[in-house]
C-alpha positions in Angstrom: 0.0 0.0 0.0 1.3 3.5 -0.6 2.2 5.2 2.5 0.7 9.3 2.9 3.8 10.5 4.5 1.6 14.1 5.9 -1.6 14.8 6.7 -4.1 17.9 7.7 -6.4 18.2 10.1 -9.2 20.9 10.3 -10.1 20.7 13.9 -10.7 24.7 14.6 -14.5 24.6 14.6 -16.2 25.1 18.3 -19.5 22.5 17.7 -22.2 24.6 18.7 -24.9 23.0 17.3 -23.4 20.4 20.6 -24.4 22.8 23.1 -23.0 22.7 26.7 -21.0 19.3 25.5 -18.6 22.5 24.3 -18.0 24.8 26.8 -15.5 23.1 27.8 -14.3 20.6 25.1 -13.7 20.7 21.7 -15.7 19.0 19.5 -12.7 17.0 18.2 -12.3 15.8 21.8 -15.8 14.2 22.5 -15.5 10.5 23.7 -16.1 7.1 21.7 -15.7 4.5 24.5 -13.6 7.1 26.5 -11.7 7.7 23.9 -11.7 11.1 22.0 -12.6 12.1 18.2 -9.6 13.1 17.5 -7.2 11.0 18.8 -8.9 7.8 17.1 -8.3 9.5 14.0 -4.7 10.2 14.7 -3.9 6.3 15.8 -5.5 5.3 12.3 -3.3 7.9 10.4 -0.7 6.2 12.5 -1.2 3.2 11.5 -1.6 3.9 7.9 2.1 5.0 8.3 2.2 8.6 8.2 4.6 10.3 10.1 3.8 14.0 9.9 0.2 16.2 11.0 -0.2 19.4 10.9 -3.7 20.2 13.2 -5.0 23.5 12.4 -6.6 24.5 15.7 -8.6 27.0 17.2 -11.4 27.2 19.5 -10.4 25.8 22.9 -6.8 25.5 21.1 -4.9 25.3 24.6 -7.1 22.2 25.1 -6.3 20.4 22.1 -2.9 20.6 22.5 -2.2 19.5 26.0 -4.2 16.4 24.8 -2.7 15.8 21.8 1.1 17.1 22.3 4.0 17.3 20.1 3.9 13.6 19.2 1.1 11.3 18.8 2.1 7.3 18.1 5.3 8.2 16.7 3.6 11.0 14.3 5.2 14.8 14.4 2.5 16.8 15.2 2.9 20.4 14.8 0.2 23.2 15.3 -1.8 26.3 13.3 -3.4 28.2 14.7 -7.2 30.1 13.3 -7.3 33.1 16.3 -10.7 33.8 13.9 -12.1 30.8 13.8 -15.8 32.2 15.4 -15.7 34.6 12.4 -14.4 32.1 9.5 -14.9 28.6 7.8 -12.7 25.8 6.5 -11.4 27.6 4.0 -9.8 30.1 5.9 -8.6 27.3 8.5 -6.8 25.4 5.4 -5.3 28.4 4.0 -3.1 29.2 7.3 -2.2 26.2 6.9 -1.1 26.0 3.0 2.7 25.3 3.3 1.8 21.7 4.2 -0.5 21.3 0.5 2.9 19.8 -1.3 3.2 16.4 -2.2 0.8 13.8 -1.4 -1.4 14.9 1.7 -4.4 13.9 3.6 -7.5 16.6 4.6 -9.2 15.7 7.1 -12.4 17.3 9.3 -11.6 16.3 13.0 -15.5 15.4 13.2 -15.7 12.2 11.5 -15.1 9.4 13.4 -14.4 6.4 10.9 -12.5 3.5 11.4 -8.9 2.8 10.3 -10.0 0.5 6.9 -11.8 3.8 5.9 -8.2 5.7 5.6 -6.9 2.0 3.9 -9.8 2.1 1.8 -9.1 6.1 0.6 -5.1 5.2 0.2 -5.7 2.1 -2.2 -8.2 4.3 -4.5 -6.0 7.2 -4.4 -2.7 5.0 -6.3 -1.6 7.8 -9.2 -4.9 10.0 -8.4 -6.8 12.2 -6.1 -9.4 10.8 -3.9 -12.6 12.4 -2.9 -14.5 9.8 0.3 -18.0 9.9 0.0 -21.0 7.9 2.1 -24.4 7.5 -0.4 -27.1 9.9 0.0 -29.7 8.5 2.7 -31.9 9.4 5.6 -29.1 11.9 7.6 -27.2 11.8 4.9 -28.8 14.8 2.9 -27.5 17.5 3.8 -24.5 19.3 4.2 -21.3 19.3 1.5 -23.3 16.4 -1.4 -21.4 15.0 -4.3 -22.1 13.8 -7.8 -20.2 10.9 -9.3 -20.1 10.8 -13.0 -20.2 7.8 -15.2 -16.6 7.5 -14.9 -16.4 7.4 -10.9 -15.1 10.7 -10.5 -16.8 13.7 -8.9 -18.7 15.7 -11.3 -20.4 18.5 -9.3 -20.3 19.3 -5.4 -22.9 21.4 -4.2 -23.8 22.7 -0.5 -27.4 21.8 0.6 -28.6 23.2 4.1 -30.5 21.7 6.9 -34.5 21.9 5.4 -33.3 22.6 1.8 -34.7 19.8 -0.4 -32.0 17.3 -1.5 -31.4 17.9 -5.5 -31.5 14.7 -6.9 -28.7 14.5 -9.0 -26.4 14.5 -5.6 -25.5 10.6 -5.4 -23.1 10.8 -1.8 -22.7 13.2 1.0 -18.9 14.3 1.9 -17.2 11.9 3.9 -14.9 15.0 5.4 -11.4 13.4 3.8 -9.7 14.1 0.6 -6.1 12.3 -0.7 -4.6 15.1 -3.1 -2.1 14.3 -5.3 1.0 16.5 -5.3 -0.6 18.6 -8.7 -3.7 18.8 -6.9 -2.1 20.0 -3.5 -0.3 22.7 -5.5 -3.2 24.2 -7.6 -5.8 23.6 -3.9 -2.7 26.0 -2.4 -3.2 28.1 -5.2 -6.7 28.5 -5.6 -7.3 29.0 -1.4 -4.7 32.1 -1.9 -6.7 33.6 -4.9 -10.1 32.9 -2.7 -8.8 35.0 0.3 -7.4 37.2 -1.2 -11.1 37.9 -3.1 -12.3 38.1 0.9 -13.4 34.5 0.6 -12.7 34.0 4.5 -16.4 32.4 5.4 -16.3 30.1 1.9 -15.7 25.8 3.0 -12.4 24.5 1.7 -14.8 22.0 0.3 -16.5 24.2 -2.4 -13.1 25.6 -3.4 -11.9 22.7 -3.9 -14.6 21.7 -5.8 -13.8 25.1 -8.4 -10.6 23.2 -9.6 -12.2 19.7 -10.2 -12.9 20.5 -13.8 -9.0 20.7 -14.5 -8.1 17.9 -12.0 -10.6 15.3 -11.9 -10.7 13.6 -8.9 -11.9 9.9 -8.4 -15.0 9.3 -5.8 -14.4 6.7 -3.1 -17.7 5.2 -1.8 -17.1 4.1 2.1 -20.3 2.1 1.8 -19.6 -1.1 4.1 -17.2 0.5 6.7 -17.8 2.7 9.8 -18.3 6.0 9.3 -20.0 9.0 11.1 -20.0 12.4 11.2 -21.1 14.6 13.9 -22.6 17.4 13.9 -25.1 17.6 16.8 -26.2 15.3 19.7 -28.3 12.9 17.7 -24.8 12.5 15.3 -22.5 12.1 18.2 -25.5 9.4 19.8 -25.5 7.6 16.4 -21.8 7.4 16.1 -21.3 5.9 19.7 -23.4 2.9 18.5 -22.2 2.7 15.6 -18.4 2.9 16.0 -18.3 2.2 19.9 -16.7 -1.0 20.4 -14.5 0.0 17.1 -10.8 -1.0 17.2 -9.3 1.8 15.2 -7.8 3.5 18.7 -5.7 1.1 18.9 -1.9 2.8 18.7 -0.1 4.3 21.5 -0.1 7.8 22.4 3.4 9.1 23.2 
C-alpha cells in the first residue's frame, strides 16, 4: 500500500450545534468508548504509516494541544493556529495552513469518526490519483457538502445543501470530510485557497473551493459504503456514532 507521508487536520470549529457538551471541550475531543474524536483519528493515520500532521486549531486551542502534544504514536505533530475561527470557515482554516499542500497529503475534518479500513480504503483508491470519500445519500445523509459521481467514478459536481433545503436529486453521496490530493492537486488547492482569500473568501468551505478546480483535476470518488463511518454534527450524530463505532478498534496505537 502507498504510505501518505503528511496529513491535515481541520479541527478549529467550536461545535455549537453540541451545546453545553462544548464549553469546555472541543468538538474533536468528545468521547467514543472514552476515547476522544480526534485522537482515534490520529492512531489510524498512525497506523496507515504517516509520520507528519499538521492540526490546524482553534477554539479551545490550549485544550487540544495538551491532549494531543508534540507527538502522537510516533507521528510529528505540529500546530496552526485560526485566532478567527468564530468569524471564518474551513477555507480560511486550510489556508493558514497551506505550506503543508505539497506532495501527497491527507485533509481531514476532526469530526468524522471512521475506522482505520476507511483511511486503507481512501489510500488504495487514491494510487496515481486524487481521492474524494464519499458515504451514499440516505436518511441523515442529505445534507451538508453532497457530491455527484459521474459515469466515470469521478466527482462531477459538489454542491452545499442546508438543513431543510430539499435534497437535488442529482447529488448521489454526502462528503465523507477526507480528501487524498495528489501533489498537482495540493499545488493548484494552495493556489486556488490564496486567490479565494485574497477575493475576501474567508467564510467560503475549503470544500466548495476545492470543488472550483475539479474540472481541471478530476478527482476519483471513493464510496465508504460497508465500513464505519459517522459524522457529527449535533447530539443525535455524536448518539449515532457511539453505537455505531463504539466498540471499534481503530484507537488502537499508542499515544506518546
Amino acid at each position: 500500500m502507498t504510505v501518505i507521508d503528511r496529513a491535515i487536520i481541520l479541527a478549529a470549529g467550536r461545535g455549537s450545534r453540541l451545546g453545553e457538551l462544548t464549553d469546555e471541550c472541543p468538538k474533536c475531543l468528545l468521547g467514543i468508548d472514552g476515547v476522544p474524536i480526534l485522537h482515534r483519528a490520529l492512531s489510524s493515520l498512525s497506523l496507515l504509516g504517516v509520520r507528519e500532521v499538521v492540526l490546524v486549531v482553534g477554539y479551545l486551542s490550549q485544550v487540544i494541544r495538551a491532549s494531543v502534544g508534540s507527538s502522537f504514536a510516533g507521528m510529528r505533530v505540529d500546530y496552526v493556529t485560526n485566532d478567527r475561527h468564530d468569524e471564518t470557515s474551513t477555507g480560511y482554516s486550510l489556508w493558514l495552513a497551506k505550506d503543508a499542500l505539497r506532495e501527497e497529503v491527507l485533509i481531514l475534518e476532526a469530526d468524522i469518526v471512521f475506522e482505520t479500513p476507511v483511511l486503507e480504503r481512501i489510500v488504495a483508491a487514491g494510487t496515481r490519483r486524487s481521492v474524494w470519500a464519499g458515504v451514499k445519500v440516505g436518511p441523515g445523509r442529505d445534507e451538508g457538502i453532497l457530491l455527484r459521481e459521474g459515469p466515470a467514478g469521478y466527482v462531477e459536481r459538489v454542491g452545499r445543501i442546508r438543513r431543510g433545503e430539499q435534497r437535488h436529486s442529482e447529488f448521489t453521496h454526502k462528503c465523507g470530510g477526507i480528501q487524498l490530493l495528489d501533489e498537482v492537486l495540493s499545488q493548484a488547492f494552495r493556489e486556488g485557497l490564496d486567490h479565494a482569500m485574497k477575493a475576501g473568501r474567508k467564510n467560503e468551505l475549503a470544500d466548495l473551493i476545492l470543488a472550483e478546480l475539479l474540472e481541471a483535476h478530476p478527482v476519483a470518488l471513493c464510496s465508504l459504503e460497508g465500513l464505519g463511518w459517522a459524522e457529527v454534527d449535533d447530539r443525535d450524530d455524536l448518539l449515532a456514532a457511539r453505537q455505531l463505532l463504539g466498540r471499534s478498534p481503530s484507537a488502537t496505537a499508542r499515544h506518546v
